[in-house]
C-alpha positions as CSV (number, residue, x, y, z in Angstrom):
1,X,136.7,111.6,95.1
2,X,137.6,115.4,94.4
3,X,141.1,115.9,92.2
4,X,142.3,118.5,90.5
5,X,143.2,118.5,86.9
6,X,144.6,121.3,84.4
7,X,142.2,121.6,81.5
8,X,143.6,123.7,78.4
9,X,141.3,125.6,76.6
10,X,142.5,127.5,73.1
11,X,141.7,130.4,71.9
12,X,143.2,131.7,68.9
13,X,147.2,131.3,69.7
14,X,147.3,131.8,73.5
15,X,146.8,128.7,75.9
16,X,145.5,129.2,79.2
17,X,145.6,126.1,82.0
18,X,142.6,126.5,84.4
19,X,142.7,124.1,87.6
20,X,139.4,123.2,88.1
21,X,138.3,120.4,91.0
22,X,136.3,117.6,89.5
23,X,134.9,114.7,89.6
24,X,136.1,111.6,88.1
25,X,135.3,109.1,90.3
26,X,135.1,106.1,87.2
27,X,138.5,108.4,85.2
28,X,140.2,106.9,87.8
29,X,139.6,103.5,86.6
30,X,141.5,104.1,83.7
31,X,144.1,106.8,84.2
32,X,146.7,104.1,84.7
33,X,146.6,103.4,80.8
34,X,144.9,106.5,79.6
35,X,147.0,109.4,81.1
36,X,150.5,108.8,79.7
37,X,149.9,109.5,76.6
38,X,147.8,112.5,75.8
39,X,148.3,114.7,73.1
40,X,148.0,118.4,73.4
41,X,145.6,119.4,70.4
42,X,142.6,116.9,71.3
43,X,141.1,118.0,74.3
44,X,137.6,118.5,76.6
45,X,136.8,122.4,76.6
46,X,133.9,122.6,79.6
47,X,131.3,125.4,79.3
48,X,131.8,128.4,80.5
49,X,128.3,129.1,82.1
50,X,128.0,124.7,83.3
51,X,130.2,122.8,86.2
52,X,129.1,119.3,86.3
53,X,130.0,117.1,88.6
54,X,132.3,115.2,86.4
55,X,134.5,116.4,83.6
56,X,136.6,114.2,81.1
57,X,139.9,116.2,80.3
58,X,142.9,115.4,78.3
59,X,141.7,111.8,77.6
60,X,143.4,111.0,74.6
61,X,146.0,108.5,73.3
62,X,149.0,108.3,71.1
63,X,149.2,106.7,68.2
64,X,150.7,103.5,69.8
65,X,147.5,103.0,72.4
66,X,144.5,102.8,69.5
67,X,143.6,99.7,71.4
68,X,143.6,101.8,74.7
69,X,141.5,104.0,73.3
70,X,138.9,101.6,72.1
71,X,138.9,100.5,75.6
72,X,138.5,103.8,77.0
73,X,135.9,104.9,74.7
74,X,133.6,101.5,75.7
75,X,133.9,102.2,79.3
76,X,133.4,105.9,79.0
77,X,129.7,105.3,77.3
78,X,129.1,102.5,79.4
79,X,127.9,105.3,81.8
80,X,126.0,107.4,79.5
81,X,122.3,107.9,79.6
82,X,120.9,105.9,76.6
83,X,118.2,109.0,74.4
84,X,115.1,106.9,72.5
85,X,111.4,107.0,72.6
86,X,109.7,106.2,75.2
87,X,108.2,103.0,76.3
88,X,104.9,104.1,76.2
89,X,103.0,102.4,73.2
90,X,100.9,104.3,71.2
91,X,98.3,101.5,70.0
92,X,96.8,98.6,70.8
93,X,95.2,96.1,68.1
94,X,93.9,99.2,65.6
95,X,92.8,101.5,68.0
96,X,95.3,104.7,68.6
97,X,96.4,105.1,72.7
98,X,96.5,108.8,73.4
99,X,96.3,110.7,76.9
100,X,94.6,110.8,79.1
101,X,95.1,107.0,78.6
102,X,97.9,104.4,78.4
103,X,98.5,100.9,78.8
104,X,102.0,100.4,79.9
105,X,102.4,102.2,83.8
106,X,102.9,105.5,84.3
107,X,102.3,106.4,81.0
108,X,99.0,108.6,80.4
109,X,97.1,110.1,83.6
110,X,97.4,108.2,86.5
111,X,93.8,108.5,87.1
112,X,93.0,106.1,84.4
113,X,96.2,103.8,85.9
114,X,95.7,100.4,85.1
115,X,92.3,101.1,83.5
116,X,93.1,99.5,79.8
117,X,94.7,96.6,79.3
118,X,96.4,95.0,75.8
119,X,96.6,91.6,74.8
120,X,96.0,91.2,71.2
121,X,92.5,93.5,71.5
122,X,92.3,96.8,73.8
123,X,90.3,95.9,77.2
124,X,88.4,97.7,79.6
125,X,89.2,96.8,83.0
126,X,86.6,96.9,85.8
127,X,85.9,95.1,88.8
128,X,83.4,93.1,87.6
129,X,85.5,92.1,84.3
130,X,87.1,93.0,81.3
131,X,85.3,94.4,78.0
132,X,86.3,95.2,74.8
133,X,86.9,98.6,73.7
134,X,85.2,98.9,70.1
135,X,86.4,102.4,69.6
136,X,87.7,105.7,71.1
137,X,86.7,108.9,70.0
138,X,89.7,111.7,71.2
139,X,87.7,114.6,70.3
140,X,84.5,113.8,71.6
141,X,86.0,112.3,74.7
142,X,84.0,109.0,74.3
143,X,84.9,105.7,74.6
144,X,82.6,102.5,73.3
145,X,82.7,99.1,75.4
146,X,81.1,95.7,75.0
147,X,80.3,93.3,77.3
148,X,81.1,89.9,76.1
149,X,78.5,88.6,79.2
150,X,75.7,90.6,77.7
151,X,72.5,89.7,76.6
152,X,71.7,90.8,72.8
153,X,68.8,90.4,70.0
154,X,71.2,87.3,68.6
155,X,71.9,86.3,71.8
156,X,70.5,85.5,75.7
157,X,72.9,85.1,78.8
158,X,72.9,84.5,82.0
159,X,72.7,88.0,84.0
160,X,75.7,90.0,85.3
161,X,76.1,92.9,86.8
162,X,78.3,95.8,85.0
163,X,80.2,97.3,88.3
164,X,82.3,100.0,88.2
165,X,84.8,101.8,90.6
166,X,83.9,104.7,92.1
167,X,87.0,106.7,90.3
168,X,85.8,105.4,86.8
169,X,81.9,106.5,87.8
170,X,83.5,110.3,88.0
171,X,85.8,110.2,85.6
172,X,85.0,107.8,83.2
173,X,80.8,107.2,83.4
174,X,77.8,105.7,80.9
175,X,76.8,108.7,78.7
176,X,73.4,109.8,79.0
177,X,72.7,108.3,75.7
178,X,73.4,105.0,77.3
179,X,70.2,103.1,78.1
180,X,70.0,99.7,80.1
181,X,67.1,97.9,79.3
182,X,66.7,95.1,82.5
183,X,64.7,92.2,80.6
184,X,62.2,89.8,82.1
185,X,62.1,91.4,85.6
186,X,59.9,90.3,88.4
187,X,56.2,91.5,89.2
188,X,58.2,92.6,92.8
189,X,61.0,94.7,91.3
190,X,61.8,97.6,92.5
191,X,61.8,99.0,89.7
192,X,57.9,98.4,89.2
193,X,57.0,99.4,92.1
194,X,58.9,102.1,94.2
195,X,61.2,103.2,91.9
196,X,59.6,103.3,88.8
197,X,59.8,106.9,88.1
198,X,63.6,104.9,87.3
199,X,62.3,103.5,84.6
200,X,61.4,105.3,81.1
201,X,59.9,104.8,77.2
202,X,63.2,106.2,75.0
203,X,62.2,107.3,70.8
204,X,59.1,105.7,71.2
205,X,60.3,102.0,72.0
206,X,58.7,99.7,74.5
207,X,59.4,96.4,76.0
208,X,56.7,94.8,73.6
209,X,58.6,95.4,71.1
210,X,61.9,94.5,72.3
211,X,60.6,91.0,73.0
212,X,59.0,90.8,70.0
213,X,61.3,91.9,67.5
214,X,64.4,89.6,68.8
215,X,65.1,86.1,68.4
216,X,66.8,86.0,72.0
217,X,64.2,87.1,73.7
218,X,61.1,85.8,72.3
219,X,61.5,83.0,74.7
220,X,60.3,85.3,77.5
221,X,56.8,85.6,75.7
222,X,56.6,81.9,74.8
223,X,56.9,80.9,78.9
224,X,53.8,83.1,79.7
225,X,51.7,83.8,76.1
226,X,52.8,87.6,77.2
227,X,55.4,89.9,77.6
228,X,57.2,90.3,80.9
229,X,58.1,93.3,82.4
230,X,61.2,95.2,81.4
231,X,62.5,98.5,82.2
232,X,64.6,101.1,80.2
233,X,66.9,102.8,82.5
234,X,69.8,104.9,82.9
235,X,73.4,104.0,84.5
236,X,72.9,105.2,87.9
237,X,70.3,102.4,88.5
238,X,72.2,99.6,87.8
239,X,75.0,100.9,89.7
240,X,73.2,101.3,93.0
241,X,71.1,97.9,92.6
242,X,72.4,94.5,91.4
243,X,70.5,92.9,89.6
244,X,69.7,90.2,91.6
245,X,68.0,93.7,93.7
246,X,66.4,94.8,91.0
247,X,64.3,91.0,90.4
248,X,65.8,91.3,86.4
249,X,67.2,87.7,84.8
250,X,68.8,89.7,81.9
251,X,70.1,92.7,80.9
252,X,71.4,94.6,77.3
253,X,72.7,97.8,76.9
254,X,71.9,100.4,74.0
255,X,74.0,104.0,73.2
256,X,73.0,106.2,70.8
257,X,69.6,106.0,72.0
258,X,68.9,109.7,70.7
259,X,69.0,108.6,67.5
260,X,66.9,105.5,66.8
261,X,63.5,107.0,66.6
262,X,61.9,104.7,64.2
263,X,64.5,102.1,64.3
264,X,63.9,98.6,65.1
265,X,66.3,96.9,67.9
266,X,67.7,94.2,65.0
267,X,69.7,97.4,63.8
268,X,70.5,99.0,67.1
269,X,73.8,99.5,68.3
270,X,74.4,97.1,71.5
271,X,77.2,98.0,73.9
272,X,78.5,100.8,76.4
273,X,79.5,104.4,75.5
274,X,81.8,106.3,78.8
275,X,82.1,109.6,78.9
276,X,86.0,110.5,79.8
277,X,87.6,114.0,81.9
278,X,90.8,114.7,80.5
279,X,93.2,116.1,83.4
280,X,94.3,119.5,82.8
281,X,98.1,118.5,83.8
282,X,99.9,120.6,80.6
283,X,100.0,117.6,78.4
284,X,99.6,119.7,75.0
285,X,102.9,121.7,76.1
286,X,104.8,118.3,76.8
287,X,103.5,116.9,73.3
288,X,104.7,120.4,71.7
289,X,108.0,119.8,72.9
290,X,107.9,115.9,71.4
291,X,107.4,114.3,74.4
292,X,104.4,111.7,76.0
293,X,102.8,112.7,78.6
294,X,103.0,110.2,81.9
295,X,103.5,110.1,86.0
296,X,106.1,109.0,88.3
297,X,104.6,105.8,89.2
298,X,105.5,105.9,93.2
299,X,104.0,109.4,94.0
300,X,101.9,110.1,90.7
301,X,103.1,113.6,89.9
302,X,102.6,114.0,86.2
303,X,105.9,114.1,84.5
304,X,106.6,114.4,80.7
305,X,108.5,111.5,79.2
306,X,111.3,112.7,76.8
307,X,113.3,109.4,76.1
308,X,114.3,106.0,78.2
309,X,116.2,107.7,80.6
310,X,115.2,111.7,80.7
311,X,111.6,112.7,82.0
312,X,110.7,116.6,82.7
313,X,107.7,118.3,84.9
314,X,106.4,120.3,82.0
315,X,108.3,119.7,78.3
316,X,111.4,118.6,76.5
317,X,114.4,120.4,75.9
318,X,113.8,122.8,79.1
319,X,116.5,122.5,81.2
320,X,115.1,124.3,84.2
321,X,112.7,121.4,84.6
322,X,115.3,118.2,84.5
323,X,116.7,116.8,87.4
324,X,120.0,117.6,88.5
325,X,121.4,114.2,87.5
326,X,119.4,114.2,84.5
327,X,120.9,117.5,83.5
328,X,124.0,116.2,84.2
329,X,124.2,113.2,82.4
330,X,122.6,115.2,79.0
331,X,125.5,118.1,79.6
332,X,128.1,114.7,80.1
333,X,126.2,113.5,76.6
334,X,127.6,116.9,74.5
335,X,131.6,116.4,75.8
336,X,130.7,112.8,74.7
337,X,130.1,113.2,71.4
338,X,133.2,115.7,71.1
339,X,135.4,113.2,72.7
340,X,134.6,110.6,70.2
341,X,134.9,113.4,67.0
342,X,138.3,113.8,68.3
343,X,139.6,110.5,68.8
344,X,138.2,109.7,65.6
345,X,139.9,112.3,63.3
346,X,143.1,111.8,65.8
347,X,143.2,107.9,64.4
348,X,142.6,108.2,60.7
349,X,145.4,110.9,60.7
C-alpha cells in the first residue's frame, strides 16, 4: 500500500515538510500505537540521491510509551537483513578450502560442485568412490588423493577401477607425473600385445623390481618361480580400459615419478596427484573486497558472497552490482541504526 507521509528534515533553524509517497506496508502494523506520540526532534532524514521502497518516518514515542517502543523496535528488525560471514567453510580436517573449491553448495566454482566432501577428513568424490585428499597445493594447482582400495608395497587388494567423470578428466586430471603400474596382468593383455607402446620403464624401474622389493607383491613370484607381467602406464589408459579389459588382478599408483631415479618403491610415494583449472570468474576482485567467491546454485552464475543475506556479481561494497532488494534492505539497514541511536538517547534523557 502507497501513503503519503510528511517527513521533516532540519537544517540549521528552518524546517521544511516534504510529502513523499512511501511504502510502509508492515508501519501499518503498528501506527495504531506508534503514531500518537511522536516527538518533533527524533526523526528519519531519507537521502537525498536514494528512494527506497519503504521509509520509516517520525517513529518515535513519548516518554509514557518506552514499552511501545521496545515493541516497535523488535518488530522493526524483525525484517532486517541479518550481515555475517558466509556459510562457506574455509577448512576441512587440517587442510585449507579455497576456490576454485568448496564443500558446502554454491560455494567455490560450480564446476568442482559437489566434487569434495567433509566428514571428519576432506574426500574426493568420484563415481567409482570416495578418496582421501592428503594435501592441496593452491599455488601449484595440485591436489594429492589416495585410494583406500589400492594395492601398495605393505598391502595387496582386490582390483578396482579408479573412474572419473568426464568434467573432472578436463578439469581436474592425473598429472603427468602420475604413473599406474597394473600388476600381475595376463599373457593376453592388451597392454602386452596391441597396445604396448601404452606401456613404459619410468627412472630406470621395472616390474622385477617392483615384485621383488615389496612384501605385497612377492606372492605373484612365489605362484610361478617368476615375475609376471606388469605395465607402467599413464592415466589415459586406465580410463579408457577397466581393468578387467586390460587382463590386470591389481593395480598401485605412483606421483612424483620424476623424481625417484635411484629410489626403491619401499620409499616411494603411493597415491594420486590431479592437476586443477582454476575458472577465470573475477574471484581475486570478490576476495579484495572481503568476500568468498561462490554461484547461484539454480542457474550457476558466479556470484560473490558478502554475508548471509547480501551476494554481488563481482565484489562487496559495490552497489551497482546488488540486487534491487538487496540494495534496499542494506539502504533500510543505515535508517536502522539511526532509528535505534535516537530512541536510545530519547530514553536515557
Amino acid at each position: 500500500m502507497t501513503i503519503s507521509l510528511p517527513f521533516f528534515q532540519t537544517y540549521g533553524s528552518h524546517i521544511d515538510t516534504i510529502s513523499q509517497k512511501v511504502h510502509l506496508s508492515f508501519a501499518l502494523k503498528i501506527s495504531a500505537t506508534v503514531a500518537p506520540s511522536i516527538p518533533s526532534f527524533l526523526l528519519f532524514r531519507p537521502s537525498p540521491t536514494q528512494q527506497p521502497q519503504f521509509q520509516l518516518a517520525l517513529v518515535l514515542l513519548g516518554r509514557k510509551r518506552k514499552m511501545q517502543l521496545f515493541a516497535a523496535l523488535a518488530f522493526i528488525f524483525q525484517f532486517q537483513p541479518v550481515f555475517g560471514v558466509t556459510s562457506c567453510r574455509t577448512v576441512c580436517g587440517s587442510i585449507a578450502i579455497k576456490y576454485p573449491f568448496g564443500i558446502d553448495d554454491g560455494c567455490g566454482a560450480p564446476q568442482y560442485r559437489q566434487m569434495l566432501n567433509c566428514t571428519n577428513d576432506l574426500f574426493f568424490v568420484t563415481p567409482s568412490g570416495r578418496y582421501k585428499v592428503q594435501s592441496i597445493d593452491y599455488e601449484k594447482k595440485t591436489m594429492v588423493v589416495y585410494d583406500p582400495a589400492m594395492s601398495t608395497c605393505a598391502i595387496l587388494q582386490p582390483h578396482h577401477d579408479f573412474v572419473m567423470s568426464d568434467i573432472q578428466s578436463v578439469i581436474i586430471p592425473p598429472t603427468s607425473d602420475t604413473v599406474f603400474a597394473l600388476l600381475n596382468c595376463s599373457i593376453d593383455s592388451p597392454v602386452l600385445n596391441h597396445y604396448k607402446n601404452l606401456c613404459f620403464d619410468f627412472a630406470g624401474h621395472s616390474c622385477d623390481e617392483l615384485y621383488g622389493a615389496c612384501n605385497a607383491f612377492r606372492i605373484f613370484h612365489s605362484l610361478t618361480n617368476s615375475s609376471p607381467p606388469c605395465c607402467f602406464t599413464g592415466y589415459d589408459t586406465v580410463k579408457y580400459m577397466s581393468m578387467n579389459i586390460l587382463d590386470c588382478t591389481h593395480y598401485t599408483s605412483v606421483i612424483n615419478v620424476d623424481s625417484l631415479s635411484g629410489i626403491g618403491p619401499l620409499d616411494w610415494v603411493y597415491g594420486i596427484k590431479l592437476s586443477y583449472s582454476v575458472p577465470d570468474t573475477g574471484c581475486e576482485r570478490c576476495t579484495r573486497s572481503g568476500g568468498t567467491c561462490g554461484y547461484d546454485t539454480e542457474t550457476g552464475v558466479m556470484m560473490c558472497l558478502c554475508s548471509t543475506s547480501t551476494n554481488s556479481t563481482r565484489e562487496c561494497g559495490s552497489m551497482g552490482d546488488i540486487g534491487g532488494v538487496q540494495k534496499l534492505g542494506l539502504w533500510t539497514n543505515f535508517h536502522a541504526f539511526g532509528f535505534v541511536l535516537r530512541a536510545f538517547i530519547y530514553l536515557i534523557i
